[in-house]
Structure formats: C-alpha cells, structure tokens
C-alpha positions in Angstrom: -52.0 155.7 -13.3 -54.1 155.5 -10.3 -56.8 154.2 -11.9 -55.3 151.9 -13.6 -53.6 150.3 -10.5 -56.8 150.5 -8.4 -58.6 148.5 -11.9 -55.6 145.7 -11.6 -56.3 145.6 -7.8 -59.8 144.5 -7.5 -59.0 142.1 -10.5 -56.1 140.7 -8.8 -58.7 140.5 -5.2 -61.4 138.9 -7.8 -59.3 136.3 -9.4 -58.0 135.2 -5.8 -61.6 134.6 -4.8 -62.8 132.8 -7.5 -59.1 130.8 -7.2 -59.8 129.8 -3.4 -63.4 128.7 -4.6 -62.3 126.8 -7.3 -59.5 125.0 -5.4 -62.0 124.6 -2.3 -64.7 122.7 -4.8 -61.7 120.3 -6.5 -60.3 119.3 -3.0 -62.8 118.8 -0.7 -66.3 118.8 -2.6 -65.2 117.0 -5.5 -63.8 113.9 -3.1 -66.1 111.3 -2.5 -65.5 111.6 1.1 -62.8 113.2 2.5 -63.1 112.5 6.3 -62.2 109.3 4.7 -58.9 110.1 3.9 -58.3 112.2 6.6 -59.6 108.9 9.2 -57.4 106.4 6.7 -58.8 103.3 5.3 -58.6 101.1 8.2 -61.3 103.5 9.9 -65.0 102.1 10.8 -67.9 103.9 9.4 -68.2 105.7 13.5 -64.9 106.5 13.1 -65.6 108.3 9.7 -68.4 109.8 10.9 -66.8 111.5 14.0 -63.8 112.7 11.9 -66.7 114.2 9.6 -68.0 116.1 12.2 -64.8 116.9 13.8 -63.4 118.9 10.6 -66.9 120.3 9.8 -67.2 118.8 6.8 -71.5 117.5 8.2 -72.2 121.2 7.5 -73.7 122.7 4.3 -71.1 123.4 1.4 -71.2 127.1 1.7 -70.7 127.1 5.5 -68.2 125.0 4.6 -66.7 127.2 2.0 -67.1 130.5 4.2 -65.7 128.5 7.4 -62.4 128.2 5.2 -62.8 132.1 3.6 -62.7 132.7 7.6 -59.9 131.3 8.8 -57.9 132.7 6.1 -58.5 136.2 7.2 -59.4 135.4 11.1 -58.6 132.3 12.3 -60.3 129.6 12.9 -61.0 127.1 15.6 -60.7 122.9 15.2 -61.6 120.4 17.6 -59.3 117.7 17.9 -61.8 114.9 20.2 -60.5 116.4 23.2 -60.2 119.7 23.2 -60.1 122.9 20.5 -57.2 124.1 18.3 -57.2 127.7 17.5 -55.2 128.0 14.0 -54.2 132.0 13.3 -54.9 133.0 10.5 -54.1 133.0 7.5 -55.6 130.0 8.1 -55.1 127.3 5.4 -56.2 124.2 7.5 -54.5 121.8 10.1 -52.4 118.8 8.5 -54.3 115.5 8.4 -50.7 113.4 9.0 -49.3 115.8 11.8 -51.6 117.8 12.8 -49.6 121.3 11.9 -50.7 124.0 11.1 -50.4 124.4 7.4 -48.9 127.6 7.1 -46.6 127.0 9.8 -45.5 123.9 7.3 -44.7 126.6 4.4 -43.7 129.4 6.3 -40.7 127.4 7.0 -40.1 125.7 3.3 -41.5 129.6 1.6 -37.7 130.9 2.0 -36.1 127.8 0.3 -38.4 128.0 -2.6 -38.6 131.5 -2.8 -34.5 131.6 -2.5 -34.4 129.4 -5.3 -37.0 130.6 -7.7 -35.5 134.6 -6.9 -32.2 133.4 -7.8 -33.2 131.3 -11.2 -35.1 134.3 -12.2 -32.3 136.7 -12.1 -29.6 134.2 -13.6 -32.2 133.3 -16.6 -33.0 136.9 -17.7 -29.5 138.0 -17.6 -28.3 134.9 -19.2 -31.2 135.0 -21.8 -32.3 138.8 -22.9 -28.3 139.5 -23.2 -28.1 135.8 -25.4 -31.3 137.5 -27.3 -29.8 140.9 -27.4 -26.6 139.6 -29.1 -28.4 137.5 -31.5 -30.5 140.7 -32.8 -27.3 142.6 -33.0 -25.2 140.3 -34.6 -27.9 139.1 -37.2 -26.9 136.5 -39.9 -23.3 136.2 -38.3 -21.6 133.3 -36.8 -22.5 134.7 -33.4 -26.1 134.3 -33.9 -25.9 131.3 -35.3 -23.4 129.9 -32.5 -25.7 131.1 -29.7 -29.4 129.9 -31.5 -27.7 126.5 -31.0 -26.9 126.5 -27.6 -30.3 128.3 -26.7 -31.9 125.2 -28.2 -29.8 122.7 -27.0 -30.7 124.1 -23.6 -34.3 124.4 -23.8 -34.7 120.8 -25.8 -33.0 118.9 -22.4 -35.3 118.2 -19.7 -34.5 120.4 -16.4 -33.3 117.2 -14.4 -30.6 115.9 -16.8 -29.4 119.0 -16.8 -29.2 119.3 -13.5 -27.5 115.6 -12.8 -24.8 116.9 -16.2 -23.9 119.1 -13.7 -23.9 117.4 -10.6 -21.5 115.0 -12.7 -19.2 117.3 -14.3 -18.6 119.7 -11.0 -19.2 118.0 -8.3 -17.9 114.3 -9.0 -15.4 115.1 -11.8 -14.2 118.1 -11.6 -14.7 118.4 -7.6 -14.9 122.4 -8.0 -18.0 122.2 -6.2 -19.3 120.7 -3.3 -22.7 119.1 -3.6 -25.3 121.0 -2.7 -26.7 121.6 0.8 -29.1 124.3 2.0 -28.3 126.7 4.4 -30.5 129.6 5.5 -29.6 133.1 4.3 -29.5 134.4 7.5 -27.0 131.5 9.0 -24.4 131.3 6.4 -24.5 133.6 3.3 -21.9 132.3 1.9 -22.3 128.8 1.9 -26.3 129.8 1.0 -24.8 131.2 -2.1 -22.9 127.8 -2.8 -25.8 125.6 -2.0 -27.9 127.3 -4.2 -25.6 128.0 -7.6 -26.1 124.7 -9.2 -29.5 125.0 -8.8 -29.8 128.3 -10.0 -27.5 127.5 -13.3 -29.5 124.7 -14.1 -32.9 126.2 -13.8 -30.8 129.1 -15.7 -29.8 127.2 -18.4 -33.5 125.5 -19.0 -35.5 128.7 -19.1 -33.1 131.1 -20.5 -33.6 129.2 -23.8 -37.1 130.4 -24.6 -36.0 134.3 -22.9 -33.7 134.2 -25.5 -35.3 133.9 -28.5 -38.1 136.0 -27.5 -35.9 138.6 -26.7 -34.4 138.1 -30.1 -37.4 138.4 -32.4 -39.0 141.4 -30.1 -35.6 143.2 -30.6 -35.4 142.8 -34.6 -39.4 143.8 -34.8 -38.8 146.9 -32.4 -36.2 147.9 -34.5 -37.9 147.6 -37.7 -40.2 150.0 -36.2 -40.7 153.7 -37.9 -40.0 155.5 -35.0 -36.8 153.8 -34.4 -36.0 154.6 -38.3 -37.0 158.2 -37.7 -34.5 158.5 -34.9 -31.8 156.8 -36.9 -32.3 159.1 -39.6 -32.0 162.2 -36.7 -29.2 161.1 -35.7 -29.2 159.1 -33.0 -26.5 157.4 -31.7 -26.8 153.4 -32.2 -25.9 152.4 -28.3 -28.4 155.0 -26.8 -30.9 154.2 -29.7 -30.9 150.2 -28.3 -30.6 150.9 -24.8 -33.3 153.8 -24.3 -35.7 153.2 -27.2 -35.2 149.5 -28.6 -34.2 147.3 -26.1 -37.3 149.2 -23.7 -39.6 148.1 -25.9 -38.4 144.8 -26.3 -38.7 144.1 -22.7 -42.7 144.1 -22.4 -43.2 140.6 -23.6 -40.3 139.7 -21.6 -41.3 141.1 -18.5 -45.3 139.0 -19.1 -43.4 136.2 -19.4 -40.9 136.3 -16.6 -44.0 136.8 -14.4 -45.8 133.9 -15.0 -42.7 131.5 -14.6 -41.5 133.3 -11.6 -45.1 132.4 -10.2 -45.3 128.8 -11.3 -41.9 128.5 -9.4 -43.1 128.9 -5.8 -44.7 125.4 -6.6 -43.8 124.0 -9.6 -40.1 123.2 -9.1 -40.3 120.0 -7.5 -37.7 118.5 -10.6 -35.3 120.7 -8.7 -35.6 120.7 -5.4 -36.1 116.5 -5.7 -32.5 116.8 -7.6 -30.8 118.9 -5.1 -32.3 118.0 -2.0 -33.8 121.4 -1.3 -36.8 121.7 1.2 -39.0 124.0 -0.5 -42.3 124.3 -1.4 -42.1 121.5 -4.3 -40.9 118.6 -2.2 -43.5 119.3 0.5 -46.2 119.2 -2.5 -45.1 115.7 -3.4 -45.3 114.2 0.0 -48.3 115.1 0.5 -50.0 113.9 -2.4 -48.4 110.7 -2.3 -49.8 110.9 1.5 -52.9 112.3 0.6 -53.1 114.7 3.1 -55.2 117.4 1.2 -55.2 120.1 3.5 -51.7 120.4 2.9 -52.0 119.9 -1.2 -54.7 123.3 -1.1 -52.2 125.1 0.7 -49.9 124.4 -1.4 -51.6 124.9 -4.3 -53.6 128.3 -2.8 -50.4 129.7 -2.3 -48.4 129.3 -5.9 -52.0 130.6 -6.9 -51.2 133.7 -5.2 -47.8 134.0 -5.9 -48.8 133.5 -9.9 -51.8 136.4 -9.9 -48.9 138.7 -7.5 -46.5 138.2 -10.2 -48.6 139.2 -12.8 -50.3 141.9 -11.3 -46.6 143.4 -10.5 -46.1 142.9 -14.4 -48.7 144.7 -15.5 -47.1 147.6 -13.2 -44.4 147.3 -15.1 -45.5 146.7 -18.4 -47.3 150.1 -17.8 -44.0 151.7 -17.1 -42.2 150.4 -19.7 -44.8 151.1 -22.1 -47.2 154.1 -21.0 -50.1 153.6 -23.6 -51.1 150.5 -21.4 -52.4 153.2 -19.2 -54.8 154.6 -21.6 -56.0 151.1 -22.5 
C-alpha cells in the first residue's frame, strides 16, 4: 500500500505541474497582449507599455512562467507605479479590476462552493446508489420500473429548471420554504442548513440520475459473478451477501465517478449558484470573464484543477480499499 500511495503522489504532484503550465500558456501566452486587457482599451500604447513592464509580462516566457511557479509556493512581489505589493503565497496573481489578491477573492467564496458541492455530493449518492440498489433488487418489478422513470426524468431536465420547479412549487406556492439566502456555517447553522437545501435537492435530483443507473448495472453484474454464486450456494445469508460482498464491489465505479463530479463542482456550478444567489466559486468565474480580468479566471480555473486531481487521487485511495487487487496493479 505504501507504494502504491507514494506512485499516486508524484502523479497527482506531476499532473498539477503540467496543469499550472498548461493554464499559464492558454491565459497569458496565448493572448495577443494581455497588458492590454489588464490597461483596458482606452489605454495609449505608453500606457500599455508601462502596465507590460509593471506585471512582468517584458520578461522572457519561462521567467515569466517560473515568476508565477514562485509565488505559488513563496510569494511574490508586484509593483503597482508607486510602490511594491508583496502577495503571500500561494500566490495566484493580483486582480486586474480591484487589485486583490486572488486568493484572498476565493478564500472567502471557497466555503460557499465547497458547502454546496459537500452537501450535493452526499444527498446525490444516498439518493442515487440506494435508487440503484432497489432497482437491482427488485429486478423486472414495478418498483424498478417506477424508479428507472423517475431517474430519467431527472437526469433528462437541465439543472436550472429544476432548480426554478422548485423555487416555484416551495417557495412561492407552497411557502414551506423561504427562498434561499446564504449564511456562513459558523454564524447560523441552522439557517446555513435552510439556505442551502434547495440547492442541494436540486443538484441531487440532476446527478443522482446517472448514480443510479450505474449503481444498478454494477450491482446485477457483481452479482452474476461466481464468487457471489459460490457463496450463495455456502450458504450465505442474502442481506450480508449484498452488503459485505455485492454492494462493495459495486461501489468502485461509483466512487471514480463521484470523484470527478465532486471536482468539477468547486468550479463548475455556476447554473446554481446564478439560480440561488450563492457566492461561490461559480459566480466569481463569470464575472470575471465577462470582465476579463484573467488573473482572476487562472485562479479560478488553477484551483477546480486542483480540487479535480485531489478528488481523484482520494478515489484511487479508496478504490484500493474497496477493491485490494488495485494494489498489485
């Protein structure tokens, strides 16, 4: 097992690197000229020039590159005309716009998003493997039937009508629920819980779908399998057979997948939190393309990088535990 974590480690380190220097060449190499947009389009060519040399971008594109590798593990300096700005690390830039620091910007969105996407995560596995569970039990029956149409009425509506069908129905008709407003965890739980439930059911209700049916057709291969016959034909009692044999094996493909969309989450729900009004991680990425303020956008983007290659790194941990030959691979 140790080597096989220290083997995911340096691939995890690797992929990070080659993410920073990927995102790095698409942002500010790629550009035509990005003191441009940092100046704005009203600025002279001096102008242009001075914001150039300001944000270092005059110097050769691997000083450039290893200038940003920097900051992100030491800090980093930035003049600002008048004087110099010393930006901790991790350093991920200074905000063209408002001239934050960008990971101040996230650190104070990160809990939203992560609030959100922690929550979702746990309502759409409990809500999909036990829908996929049922299904595999109850094969050929109106259960499974009744349920594979709900699945894929869920997964076939886009995440925002959903969300707004619910908004409708609880909020406006029904008036069981207020509308949503985020509060911190650590200021309210209670009314963090509340702001956050329609949120969580509809992001539930969208992803469960494909949980679901994967769960299902892992579950009725797994079972097919010999050595779930051969314990069967031991004796074996049907509930421990599922739980402690079956159902384990089931999970693997699960657990891949949960760690990918859990990943994508820190950035990619901006349907949501647009929706609810939540200020995560999403919102702030929309902004700032729309401003163009690309320091911001490779933060962004740097980060749900990291949170993606975390995830799955943390899967293969437990895909190992769940299924030990994965070691000896």
């Amino acid at each position: 097992m140790k080597g096989y974590l220290l083997r995911r480690f340096i691939g995890m380190v690797s992929v990070l690197l080659a993410l920073s220097l990927v995102v790095y060449a698409i942002f500010y190499i790629a550009p035509s000229n990005p003191a441009q947009l940092a100046c704005g389009l009203k600025c002279s060519p001096a102008q242009v020039a001075q914001v150039r040399q300001r944000l270092g971008l005059d110097a050769p594109v691997y000083l450039q590159y290893a200038r940003f590798l920097e900051g992100i593990f030491v800090g980093r300096d930035f003049s600002t005309g008048t004087g110099v700005m010393h930006c901790n690390a991790p350093c991920l830039g200074i905000s063209y716009r408002t001239g934050e620091q960008v990971t101040s910007m996230l650190a104070t969105r990160l809990p939203v998003t992560a609030s959100l996407a922690l929550g979702a995560m746990v309502a759409w596995l409990l809500l999909g493997v036990g829908t996929g569970l049922v299904s595999a039990l109850r094969r050929g029956r109106f259960t499974e039937r009744a349920l594979t149409t709900l699945t894929l009425a869920g997964n076939s509506l886009p995440v925002f009508i959903i969300g707004l069908l619910l908004l409708i129905v609880f909020c406006s008709v029904l008036q069981w629920l207020p509308f949503p407003t985020y509060v911190g965890l650590s200021q309210d739980p209670q009314q963090w819980f509340w702001g956050l439930l329609l949120p969580w059911t509809t992001l539930a209700l969208y992803e469960s779908a494909k949980y679901a049916r994967l769960t299902r057709a892992s579950m009725l291969e797994t079972l097919a399998e010999d050595h779930i016959r051969t314990f069967r034909a031991y004796g074996v009692g049907e509930r421990h057979l599922i739980t402690r044999h079956a159902l384990r094996g089931a999970l693997t493909s699960v657990i891949a997948l949960s760690a990918i969309d859990l990943g994508t989450m820190f950035g990619g729900a901006v349907l949501t939190e647009s929706l609810f009004g939540l200020p995560g991680i999403g919102r702030l990425l929309v902004y700032s393309v729309q401003i163009v303020d690309l320091p911001v956008v490779v933060g962004v983007t740097l980060v749900t990088g990291v949170f993606v290659v975390f995830a799955n790194a943390v899967a293969d941990v437990l895909y190992a535990v769940a299924d030990r030959r994965v070691v000896l691979t």
